[in-house]
Every structure is written in C-alpha cells, then in structure tokens.
C-alpha positions in Angstrom: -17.7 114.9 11.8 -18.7 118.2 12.9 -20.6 120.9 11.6 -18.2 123.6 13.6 -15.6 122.5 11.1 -17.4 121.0 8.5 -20.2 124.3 8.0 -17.9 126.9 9.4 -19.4 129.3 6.5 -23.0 128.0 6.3 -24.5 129.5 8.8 -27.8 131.2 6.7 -28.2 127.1 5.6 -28.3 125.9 9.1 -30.7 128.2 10.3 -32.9 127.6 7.5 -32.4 123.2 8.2 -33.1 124.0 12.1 -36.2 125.8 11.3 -37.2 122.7 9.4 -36.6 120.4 11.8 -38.7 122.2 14.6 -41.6 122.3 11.7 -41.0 118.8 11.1 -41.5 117.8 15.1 -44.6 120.4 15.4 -46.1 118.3 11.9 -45.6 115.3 14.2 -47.5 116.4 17.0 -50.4 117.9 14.6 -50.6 114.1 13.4 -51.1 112.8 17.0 -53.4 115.2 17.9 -55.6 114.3 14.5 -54.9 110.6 15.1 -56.8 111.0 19.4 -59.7 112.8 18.3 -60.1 110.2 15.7 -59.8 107.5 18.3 -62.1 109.6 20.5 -64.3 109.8 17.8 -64.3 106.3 16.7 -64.6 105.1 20.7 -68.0 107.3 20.7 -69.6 105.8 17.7 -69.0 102.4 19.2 -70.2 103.5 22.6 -73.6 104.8 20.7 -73.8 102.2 17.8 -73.7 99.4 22.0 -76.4 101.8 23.3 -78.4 101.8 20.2 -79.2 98.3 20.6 -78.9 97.8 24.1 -82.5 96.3 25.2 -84.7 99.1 26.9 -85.8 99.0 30.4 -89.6 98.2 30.6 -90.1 96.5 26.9 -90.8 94.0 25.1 -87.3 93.6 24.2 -86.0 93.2 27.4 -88.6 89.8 27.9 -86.9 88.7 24.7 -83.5 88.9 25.7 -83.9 85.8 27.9 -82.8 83.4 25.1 -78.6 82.2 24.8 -78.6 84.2 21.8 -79.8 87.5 22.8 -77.6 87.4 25.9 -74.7 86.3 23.7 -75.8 89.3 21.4 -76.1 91.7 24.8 -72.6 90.1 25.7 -71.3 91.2 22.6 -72.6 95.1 23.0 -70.9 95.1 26.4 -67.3 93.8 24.7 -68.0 96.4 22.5 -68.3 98.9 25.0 -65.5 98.2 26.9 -63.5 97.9 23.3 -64.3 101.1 22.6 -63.1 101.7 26.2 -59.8 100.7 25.3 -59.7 103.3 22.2 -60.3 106.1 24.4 -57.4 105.0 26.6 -54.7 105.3 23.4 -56.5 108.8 22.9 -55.1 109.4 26.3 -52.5 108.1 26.9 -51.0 109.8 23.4 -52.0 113.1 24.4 -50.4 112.7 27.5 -47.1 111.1 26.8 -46.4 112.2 23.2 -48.7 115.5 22.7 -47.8 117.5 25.5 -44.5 116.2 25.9 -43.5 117.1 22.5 -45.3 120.5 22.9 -43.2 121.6 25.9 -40.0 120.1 23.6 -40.8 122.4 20.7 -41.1 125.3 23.2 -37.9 124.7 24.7 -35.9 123.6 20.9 -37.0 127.0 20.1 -35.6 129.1 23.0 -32.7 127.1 22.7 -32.3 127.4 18.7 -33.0 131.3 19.5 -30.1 131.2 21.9 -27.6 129.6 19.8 -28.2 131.7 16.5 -28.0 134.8 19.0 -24.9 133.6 20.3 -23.6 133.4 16.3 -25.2 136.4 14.9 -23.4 137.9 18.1 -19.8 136.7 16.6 -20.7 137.6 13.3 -21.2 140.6 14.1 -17.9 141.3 16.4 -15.7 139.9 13.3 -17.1 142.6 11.2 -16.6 145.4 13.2 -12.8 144.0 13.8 -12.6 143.9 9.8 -14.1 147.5 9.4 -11.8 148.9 12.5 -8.8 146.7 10.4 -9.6 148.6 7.0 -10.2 152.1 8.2 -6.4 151.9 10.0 -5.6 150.5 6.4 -6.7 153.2 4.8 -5.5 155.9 6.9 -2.2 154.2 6.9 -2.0 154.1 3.1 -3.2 158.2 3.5 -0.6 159.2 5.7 2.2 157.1 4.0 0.7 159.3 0.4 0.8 162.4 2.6 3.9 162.0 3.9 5.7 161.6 0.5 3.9 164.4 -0.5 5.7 166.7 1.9 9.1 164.7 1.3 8.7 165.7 -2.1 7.8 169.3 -1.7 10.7 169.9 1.3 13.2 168.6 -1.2 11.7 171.0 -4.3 11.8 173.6 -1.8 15.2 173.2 -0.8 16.3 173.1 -4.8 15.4 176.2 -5.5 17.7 179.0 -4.5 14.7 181.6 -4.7 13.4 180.4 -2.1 14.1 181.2 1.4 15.3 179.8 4.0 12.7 180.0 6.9 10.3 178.4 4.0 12.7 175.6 3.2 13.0 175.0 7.1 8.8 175.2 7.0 8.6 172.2 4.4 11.2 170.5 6.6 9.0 170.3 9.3 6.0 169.7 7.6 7.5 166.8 6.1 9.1 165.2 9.3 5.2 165.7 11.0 3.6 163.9 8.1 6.5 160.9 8.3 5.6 161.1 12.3 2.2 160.6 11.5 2.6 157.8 8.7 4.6 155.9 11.4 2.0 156.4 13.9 -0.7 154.9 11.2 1.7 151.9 10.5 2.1 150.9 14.0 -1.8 151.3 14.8 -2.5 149.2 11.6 -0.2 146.7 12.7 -1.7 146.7 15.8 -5.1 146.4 15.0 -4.4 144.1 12.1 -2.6 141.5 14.8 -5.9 141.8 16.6 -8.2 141.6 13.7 -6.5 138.1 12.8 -6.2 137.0 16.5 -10.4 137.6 16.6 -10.6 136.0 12.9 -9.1 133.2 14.2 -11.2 132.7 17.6 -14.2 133.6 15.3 -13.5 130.3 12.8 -11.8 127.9 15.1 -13.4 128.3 18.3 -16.7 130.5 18.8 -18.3 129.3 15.1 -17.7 125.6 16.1 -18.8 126.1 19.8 -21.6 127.8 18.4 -22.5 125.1 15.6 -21.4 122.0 17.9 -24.6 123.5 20.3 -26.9 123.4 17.3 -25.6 120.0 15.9 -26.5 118.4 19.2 -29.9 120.1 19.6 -30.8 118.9 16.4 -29.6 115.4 16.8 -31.9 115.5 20.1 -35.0 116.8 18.3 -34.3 113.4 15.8 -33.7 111.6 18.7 -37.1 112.5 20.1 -38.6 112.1 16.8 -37.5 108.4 17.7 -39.3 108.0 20.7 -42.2 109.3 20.3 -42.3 107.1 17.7 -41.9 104.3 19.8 -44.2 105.2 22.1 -46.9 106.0 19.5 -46.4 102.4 19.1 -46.6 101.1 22.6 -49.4 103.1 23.4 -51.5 100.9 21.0 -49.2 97.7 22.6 -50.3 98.4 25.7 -54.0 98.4 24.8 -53.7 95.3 22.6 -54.2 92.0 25.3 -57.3 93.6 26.8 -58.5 94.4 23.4 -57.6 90.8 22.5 -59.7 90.0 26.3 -62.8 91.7 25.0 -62.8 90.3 21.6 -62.1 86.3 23.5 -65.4 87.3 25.8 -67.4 88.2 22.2 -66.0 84.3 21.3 -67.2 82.7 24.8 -70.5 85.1 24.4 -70.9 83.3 20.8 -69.8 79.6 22.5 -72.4 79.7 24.9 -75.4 80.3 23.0 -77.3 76.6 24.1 -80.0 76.4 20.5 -81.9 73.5 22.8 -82.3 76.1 25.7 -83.3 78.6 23.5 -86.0 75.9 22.4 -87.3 75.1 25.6 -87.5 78.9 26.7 -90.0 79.0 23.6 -91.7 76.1 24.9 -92.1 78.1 28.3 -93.0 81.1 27.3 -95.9 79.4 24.4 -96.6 76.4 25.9 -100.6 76.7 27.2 -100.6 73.7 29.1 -103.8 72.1 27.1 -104.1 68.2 24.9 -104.1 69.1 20.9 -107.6 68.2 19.7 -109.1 64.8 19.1 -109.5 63.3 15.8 -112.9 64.8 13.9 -115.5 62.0 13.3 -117.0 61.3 9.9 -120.0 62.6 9.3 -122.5 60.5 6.9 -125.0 63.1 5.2 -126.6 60.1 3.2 -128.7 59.6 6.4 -131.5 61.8 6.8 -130.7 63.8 10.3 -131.9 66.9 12.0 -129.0 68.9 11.9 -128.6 72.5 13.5 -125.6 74.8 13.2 -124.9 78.1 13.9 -126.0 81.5 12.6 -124.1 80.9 9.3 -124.8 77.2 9.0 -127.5 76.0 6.6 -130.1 74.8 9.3 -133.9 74.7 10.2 -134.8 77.0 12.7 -137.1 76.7 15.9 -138.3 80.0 15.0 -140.1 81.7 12.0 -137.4 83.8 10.1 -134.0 84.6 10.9 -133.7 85.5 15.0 -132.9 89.1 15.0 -131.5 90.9 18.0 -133.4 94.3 19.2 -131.1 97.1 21.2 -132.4 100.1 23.7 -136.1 99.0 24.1 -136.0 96.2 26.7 -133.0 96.3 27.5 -131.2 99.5 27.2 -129.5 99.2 30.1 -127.6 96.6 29.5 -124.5 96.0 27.2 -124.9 92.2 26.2 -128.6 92.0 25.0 -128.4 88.4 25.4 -128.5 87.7 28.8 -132.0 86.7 29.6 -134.0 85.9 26.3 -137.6 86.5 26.0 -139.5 82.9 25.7 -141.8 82.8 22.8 -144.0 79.6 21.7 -142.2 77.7 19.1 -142.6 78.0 15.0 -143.2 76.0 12.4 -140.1 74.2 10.6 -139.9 76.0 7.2 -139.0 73.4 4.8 -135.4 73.6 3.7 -135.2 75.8 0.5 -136.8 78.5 2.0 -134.1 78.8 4.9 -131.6 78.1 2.1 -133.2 81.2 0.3 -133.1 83.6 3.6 -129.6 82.4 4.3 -128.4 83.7 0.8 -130.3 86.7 1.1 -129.4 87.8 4.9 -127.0 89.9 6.2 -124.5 88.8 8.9 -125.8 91.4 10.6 -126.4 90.2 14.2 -122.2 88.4 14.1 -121.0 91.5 13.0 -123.2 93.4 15.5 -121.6 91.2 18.7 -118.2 91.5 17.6 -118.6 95.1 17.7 -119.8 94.8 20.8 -117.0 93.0 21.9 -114.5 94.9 20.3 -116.2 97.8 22.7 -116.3 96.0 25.3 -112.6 95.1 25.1 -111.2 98.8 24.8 -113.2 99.7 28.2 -112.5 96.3 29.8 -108.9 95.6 31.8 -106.8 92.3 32.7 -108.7 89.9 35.0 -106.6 90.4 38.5 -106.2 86.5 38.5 -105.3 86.0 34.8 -107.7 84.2 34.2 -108.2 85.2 30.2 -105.1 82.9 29.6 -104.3 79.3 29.4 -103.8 77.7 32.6 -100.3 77.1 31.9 -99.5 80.7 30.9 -101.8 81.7 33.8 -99.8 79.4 35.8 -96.2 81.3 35.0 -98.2 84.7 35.3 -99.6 83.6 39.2 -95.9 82.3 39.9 -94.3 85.2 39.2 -96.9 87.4 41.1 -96.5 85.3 43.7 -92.5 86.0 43.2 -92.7 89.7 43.1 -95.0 89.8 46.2 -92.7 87.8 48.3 -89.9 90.2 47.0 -91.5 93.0 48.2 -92.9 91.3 51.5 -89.3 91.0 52.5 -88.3 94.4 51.5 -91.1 95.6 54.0 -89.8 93.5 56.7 -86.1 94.5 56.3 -87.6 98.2 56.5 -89.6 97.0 59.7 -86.2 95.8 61.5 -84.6 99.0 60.4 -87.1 100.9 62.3 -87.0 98.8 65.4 -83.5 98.9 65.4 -83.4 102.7 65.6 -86.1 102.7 67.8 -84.0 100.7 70.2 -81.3 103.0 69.8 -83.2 106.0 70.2 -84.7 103.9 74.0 -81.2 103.6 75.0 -80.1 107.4 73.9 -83.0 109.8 74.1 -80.8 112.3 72.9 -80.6 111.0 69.7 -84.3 110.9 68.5 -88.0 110.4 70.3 -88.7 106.7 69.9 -92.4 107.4 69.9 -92.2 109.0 66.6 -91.5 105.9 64.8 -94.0 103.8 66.1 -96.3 105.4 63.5 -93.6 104.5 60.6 -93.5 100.8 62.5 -97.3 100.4 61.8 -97.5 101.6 58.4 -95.0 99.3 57.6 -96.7 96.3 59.4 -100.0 97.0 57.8 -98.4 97.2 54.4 -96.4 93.5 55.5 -100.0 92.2 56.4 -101.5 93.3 53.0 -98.9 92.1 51.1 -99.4 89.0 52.7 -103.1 88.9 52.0 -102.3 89.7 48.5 -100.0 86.6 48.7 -102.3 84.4 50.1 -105.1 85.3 47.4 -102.9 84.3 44.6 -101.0 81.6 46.0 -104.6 80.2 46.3 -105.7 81.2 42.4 -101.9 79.5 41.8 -103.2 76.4 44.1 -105.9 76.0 41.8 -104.3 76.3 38.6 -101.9 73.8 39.6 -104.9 71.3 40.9 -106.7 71.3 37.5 -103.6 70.9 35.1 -104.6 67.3 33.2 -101.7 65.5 34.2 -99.7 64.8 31.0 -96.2 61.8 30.1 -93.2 64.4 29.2 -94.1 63.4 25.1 -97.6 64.3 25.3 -96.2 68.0 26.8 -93.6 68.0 24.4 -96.3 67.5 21.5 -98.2 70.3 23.4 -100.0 72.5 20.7 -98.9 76.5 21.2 -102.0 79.4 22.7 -101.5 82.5 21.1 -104.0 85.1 22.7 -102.8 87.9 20.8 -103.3 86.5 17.5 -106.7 84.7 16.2 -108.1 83.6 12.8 -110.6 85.7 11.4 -114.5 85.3 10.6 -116.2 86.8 7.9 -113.8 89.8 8.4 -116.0 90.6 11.6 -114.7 88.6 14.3 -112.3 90.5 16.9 -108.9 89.5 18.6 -109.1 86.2 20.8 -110.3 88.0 23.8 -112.7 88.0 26.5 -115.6 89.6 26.5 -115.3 90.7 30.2 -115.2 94.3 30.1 -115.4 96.7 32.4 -117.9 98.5 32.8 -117.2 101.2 35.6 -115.5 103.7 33.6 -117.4 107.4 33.6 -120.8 108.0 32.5 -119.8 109.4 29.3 -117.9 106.2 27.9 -120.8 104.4 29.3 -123.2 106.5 27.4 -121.2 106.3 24.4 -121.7 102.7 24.1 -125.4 102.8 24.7 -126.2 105.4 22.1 -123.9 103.1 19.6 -126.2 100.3 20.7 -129.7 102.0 20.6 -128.5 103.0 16.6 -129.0 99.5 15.7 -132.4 99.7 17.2 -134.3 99.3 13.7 -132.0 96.9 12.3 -133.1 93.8 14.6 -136.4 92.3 16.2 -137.0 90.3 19.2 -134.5 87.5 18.6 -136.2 83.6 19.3 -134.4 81.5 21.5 -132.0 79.9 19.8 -131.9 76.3 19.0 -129.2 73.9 21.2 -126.9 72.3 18.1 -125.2 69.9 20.8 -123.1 69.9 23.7 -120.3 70.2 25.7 -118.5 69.5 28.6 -116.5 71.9 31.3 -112.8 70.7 31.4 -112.2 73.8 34.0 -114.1 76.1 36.2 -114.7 79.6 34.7 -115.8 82.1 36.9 -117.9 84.4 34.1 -118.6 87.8 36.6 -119.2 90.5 33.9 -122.3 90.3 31.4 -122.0 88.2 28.5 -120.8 85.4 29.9 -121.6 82.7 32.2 -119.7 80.5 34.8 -119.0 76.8 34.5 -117.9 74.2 36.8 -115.7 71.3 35.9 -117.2 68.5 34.8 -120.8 69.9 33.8 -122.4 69.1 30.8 -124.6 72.0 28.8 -126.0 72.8 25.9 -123.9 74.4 22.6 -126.2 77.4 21.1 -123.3 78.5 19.5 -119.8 77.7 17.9 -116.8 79.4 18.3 -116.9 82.2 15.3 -113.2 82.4 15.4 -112.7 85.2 18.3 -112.2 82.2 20.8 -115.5 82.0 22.3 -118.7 79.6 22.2 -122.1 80.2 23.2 -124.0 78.1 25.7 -127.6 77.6 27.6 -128.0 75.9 30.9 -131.5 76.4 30.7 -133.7 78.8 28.9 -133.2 81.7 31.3 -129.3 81.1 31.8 -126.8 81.4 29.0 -123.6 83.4 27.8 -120.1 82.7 26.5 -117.4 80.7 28.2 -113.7 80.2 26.1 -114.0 77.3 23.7 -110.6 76.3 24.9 -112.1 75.6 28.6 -114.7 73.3 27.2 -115.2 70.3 24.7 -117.9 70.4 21.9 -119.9 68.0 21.0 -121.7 68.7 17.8 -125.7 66.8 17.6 -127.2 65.7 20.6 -126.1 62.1 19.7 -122.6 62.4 18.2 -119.6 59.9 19.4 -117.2 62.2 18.2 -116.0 65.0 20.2 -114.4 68.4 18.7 -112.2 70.2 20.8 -111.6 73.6 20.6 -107.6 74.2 21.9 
C-alpha cells in the first residue's frame, strides 16, 4: 500500500488531506493550551477559596482554632492547598511536554510538507514542458511532411507541362528535395524528443511521483503517530499527579479521624471554666411572720430615711466621679408606714440605677484591663497569669541568647582587634542585661499574683469541678434595661483633661435631678471568699474571710454594694463574696 502507486494522479487531493492534518495537530494543541489555563485557573480558585478561610493572625479566630475540629478543618485547607498544588503541576507539565513539543512539530511538518509539494510541483512542471517541447516537434513535423508534399506535388506539375522551362522545372526540383530534407530533419527530432518525452513520462509516474508521495505518506503517518503520543502523555501527565492527589485527599481523611469530640469538650471546659462552687440552695422565706425586711432600691421596703434617698452631683463633690464614696451622716427618719412607700415606689423613677450605670458605663470606656487580671474569675485569671508568666519566660530567654551573642563577639573582637572595638558593645551588653533584669522583675510580680491565685482556689473532688458552673464576663443579664455589661467599675481616670471634663459636666447635668442621698439602710450581709484589692473610686477592698454589711444587691451588672462602717463603703464583685439576705437569715445566696 502506497500512495506513490496508489495516488499517482491525486496530487491537488493530497495536498489538500496534508493541510488537514497539520490543522488537525495545531486544533490539538489549542485544546491543551485551553485545558492548562483551566487547570491554572481552577488551582487559583482553590488556593484563594484555602486562604479565604485560613484563620487570621492576631484574631479571635485563631484562639478558636485550638479545638480537634478546627485543626482538622485547617488540615483540610492545607490538603487543599497542596491539591491545588498538584493541578498547577499538570498545567506544567502539559505545556512543557505536549504544548511546545507539538508546536516545534507543526513548525517543522510544515517546512517539511512545503519541501515535498515543491519537490512535486517541481516534476510537474518538468513533464509539461517535455509534453509542450514533444508537441511543438509534432507539429512542425506534421508541417514539414504537408510542406514537403506540397513541393513534390508542384516539381512533378512543373515537370508535366512542356511550356515550362527547364531551369524552372530544375527550380521546383530543388525546392522539393529541401522541403523532403527538412521533413526528415523534423521526423528524426520528433523521434527524438518523443523517446525523451516518454523516458521523463516514465521517471515522472514510476519513480519521482512515488518518491515524492512515499515522503508525504510517511510524514503524515508520523504526524498521526504523534497525535498518539501526545495523547498518551496528556494521559500520564494527570497519572503522574494522581497518588499525591490520592496523599492529600488520605491526610483530609486522617485530619477528619483525628478530631477527639471529648477533647474538644474539655478545651471548652478550660477556656469557660471560672474556677468557682455553683450556688447554694435558696432558703424559704415565710412572709406570714411579721419581719423588718429591707431590700434594695427597687424592693418594696421601709426606709431609714424620709423619702426616696436621692443622689446630688457637682456641689459637694464635683470632683469626684463616684458620688458615693463618703456619705454625708444625717440623724435618722421616721418609718413611714407601708402604703406610703408602696405609693412613692410606684410613682418614682429609677433614676438614681439608671444614673450609676451610666456612670459606669463611662467609667468603663475610659478605664483599661487591671495589669494582674484581676476583673476575672480566679480560674480564668489563673490561665491569663500562667500564660504571662509563659510569654515573659520566652522573652527572658530570648534576651539571654542575645546577651551570649554579644559576649561571644566581644570575645572575638578581644582576641582580634582588627575585627571590631570590644568596648563598643559593652553598651549593647548592658541594655540587654537591664532588659533581662526587668523582665525578670516583671516575672517575679506575676508569678507572685499567679502564687496567690493558686493559694485561694477552694480546693474542689474532680465531680464537683466537672459540675463547675461557666463565668461569662462579656455577657450579663440585664436590669430594668439600665444595667451595663458585667464589668468593673475600675476606670481609669488619667486620661487628658478634656475626657475628664467631659464626664464631669455629664455629671453636674444631673445636678437638679437628685438631693443629698441618706445613708442607706444595711439589708444583710456577707462574707469575703477572696481578697479584692478595690484601688480606683467606687469600690472598696475586702479581705478574705471578713464579714460586712450588704447595702446593696447585685442589679445584674455583676456588682454589690457594701458598708464597713458609715464612712467606708463601695462595690466589690458579687462573685467574690456570699450574701446573706436579713441580718438573721440561715440561708445563704451566693452570687456565682
């Protein structure tokens, strides 16, 4: 089977088939090239759909991504990365070994599908001049042989006729011989050229044409051939990728296989846990009996004094934030019977609540973190100190490492002068000590705070932990719509003059809504479980174990009033203390 023999007279037809082919292969590459940048493009929107929801540095998010699950989750994102990884790599690798290979193949089917049809056109062209040179020595055989007859025929007319003489019969006589010359000379070169012409026709269809189409035959049966393997490689490009695809998605499996739901439990119980009992059962209270009970400013109650106490701003104490630091003593009132209160009470504002929660709220937006924590649960508090503690010890070393740096190059630099002055480091070598011998301070303060925190932790069995309630500081009940967040009311109160001033002319406005307040009446009491160091106005400091009076109950913003005597009371947290409601009550309410 060959085309030389086969094709010998479609020549125009395989030119045209070539042509196809090398469209064909160039189609090929075109759908390679589409099929990377849609692997490109598909590896990016994996790589950005990872980074989306990787956790960012410095959140919230990050904390959270301590549980199994989360880490699973970030596991996952990381497969994914790496998957999309593997995508880009079969973008590559078919660019490389099929794209550009098959480019610089087309280039070089053309040249050599140019050559060959040269070659052809080239032998085409030879053959038809052969046939033209054949059938002009055709004709002008045929017109000599007509020309020479002519003169045959005209010599012998001539020599018929007896009129005419003989020099002109002797004239036509020659005339014919030349013209039979000349037909004899046209025979032989048409013979000649005839023998040639068939000798070319011949090398023209039985050797040059199949040469010609043999060279074609086997370039296009190697531009199928490397159809086939690029084929195959299209294939093993996405082979090759295949096991560490097949890795990534068995490390998404282990991810999922090693999220621990009872770990992920306990972290909660880390992170929540504040470390304090769950409160006591609430005693019955029998109101058949008549008793003198007091509560708080929106209890029904007698008061020691005449009317509501009302709270005055600016005038005597303008300079001061928390009006209630030192009360004014005043002789005692009357008791008003019952219904009257009960008529005031349903009459009143909530003025003076609403009034201090402001204040707090205030007092909260100029106020900062205690240094030592101590706004949270001891057991939250606890976790915070330890990993101060951590991150000072981290940094502590750091400093040293830098320190032995330095006195290693200073060593150096004492054994080769040239190199460097060792005197200019000893000022380097001092900052750094001084910064080891803060640090260390900074340690030993909170290692101490830590010290004490771990010293006044009730010691607990493993099921009354476990049965641990949960502090949330961030998110309290509300009051009457007026109480603030669970915060303390430690502010502070050395920003600039012109917050400072802010809050004072907010606090002399209020100025004509309240009177001198009366002391207020002591509605039980309570007893310190911890030490609270109260340094900033509004709230006074407790030591363990001491018993006051309650002036106040917790409006819901985690904090309760107390009096150690008539010229010393402020706020402490309810959760650091335990409530005893009427002098002479059993019961005890704690506040957790």
């Amino acid at each position: 089977m060959s085309w030389g023999t086969e094709l010998w007279d479609q020549f125009d037809n395989l030119e045209k088939h070539t042509q196809w082919g090398i469209d064909t292969l160039e189609k090929c590459i075109k759908f390679v090239k589409e099929r990377t940048e849609i692997e490109l493009s598909y590896a990016k929107q994996l790589r950005n759909l990872s980074k989306k929801y990787q956790p960012k540095k410095n959140s919230k998010e990050e904390e959270e991504y301590k549980y199994t699950s989360c880490k699973a989750f970030i596991s996952t994102l990381n497969e994914m990365n790496d998957y999309a990884g593997q995508h880009e790599v079969i973008s590559e690798n078919m660019a490389s070994q099929i794209i550009v290979d098959l480019a610089r193949y087309v280039q070089e089917l053309k040249q050599e599908r140019k050559s060959n049809f040269h070659d052809g056109r080239k032998a085409q062209q030879h053959i038809e001049t052969c046939w033209k040179q054949l059938e002009s020595s055709k004709r002008r055989f045929e017109r000599d042989c007509k020309e020479a007859d002519r003169a045959q025929q005209y010599f012998e007319k001539m020599d018929a006729d007896i009129n005419v003489t003989k020099a002109d019969v002797e004239k036509a006589r020659q005339q014919a011989q030349i013209r039979h010359q000349m037909a004899e000379d046209s025979k032989a070169d048409y013979s000649s050229i005839l023998q040639k012409f068939n000798h070319e026709q011949h090398e023209y269809y039985h050797t040059h044409i199949p040469n010609i189409f043999q060279k074609i035959q086997e370039m296009e049966e190697r531009r199928i051939v490397r159809i086939g393997e690029s084929m195959k490689t299209y294939a093993e490009v996405d082979r090759q990728v295949i096991p560490i695809i097949g890795k990534c998605l068995d490390g998404i499996v282990k991810a999922a296989e090693s999220i621990d739901q009872k770990n992920d439990s306990q972290l909660v119980i880390e992170a929540y846990k504040s470390g304090f009992e769950p409160p006591g059962d609430i005693e019955f209270e029998d109101y058949t009996q008549p008793m003198k009970r007091t509560v708080s400013d929106n209890s029904l109650s007698n008061s020691r004094g005449e009317g509501k106490p009302d709270l005055k701003f600016g005038g005597k104490s303008k300079g001061k934030l928390w009006p209630f630091i030192k009360k004014n003593k005043s002789p005692k009132q009357q008791k008003e019977p019952l219904s009257h209160r009960f008529n005031e009470f349903m009459t009143s504002k909530p003025k003076i609540h609403c009034f201090r929660s402001l204040k707090r709220g205030l007092s909260l937006k100029l106020g900062a973190t205690p240094e030592d924590f101590s706004n949270l649960p001891p057991e939250q508090r606890r976790k915070k100190l330890q990993q101060k503690v951590d991150e000072l010890s981290k940094e502590i070393q750091k400093e040293m490492d830098q320190r032995d740096a330095i006195t290693k190059m200073k060593d150096v630099y004492l054994k080769n002068p040239q190199m460097g002055d060792p005197a200019s480091l000893d000022h380097k070598l001092a900052e750094v000590s001084q910064n080891i011998e803060k640090l260390r301070l900074e340690t030993q303060k909170f290692e101490a705070w830590l010290a004490e925190v771990e010293g006044r932790l009730p010691a607990r069995s493993e099921q009354a932990r476990r049965q641990s309630g949960l502090y949330d500081s961030q998110n309290p009940p509300t009051v009457n719509n007026c109480a603030q967040d669970r915060e303390s009311p430690d502010g502070s109160y050395t920003e600039e003059q012109s917050q400072e001033s802010e809050v004072k002319v907010l606090a002399t406005d209020f100025d004509d809504e309240f009177d001198d307040e009366e002391p207020l009446p002591a509605i039980g009491t309570c007893k310190a479980l911890y030490t609270f160091e109260g340094q900033n106005e509004g709230t006074i400091s407790v030591v363990e174990g001491e018993t006051l009076y309650v002036i106040e109950e917790d409006k819901g913003d985690g904090w309760t009033r107390i009096r150690r005597n008539e010229d010393e009371e402020g706020y402490v947290p309810t959760s650091y203390v335990e409530v005893y409601l009427d002098k002479n009550a059993k019961g005890a309410k704690t506040y957790i």
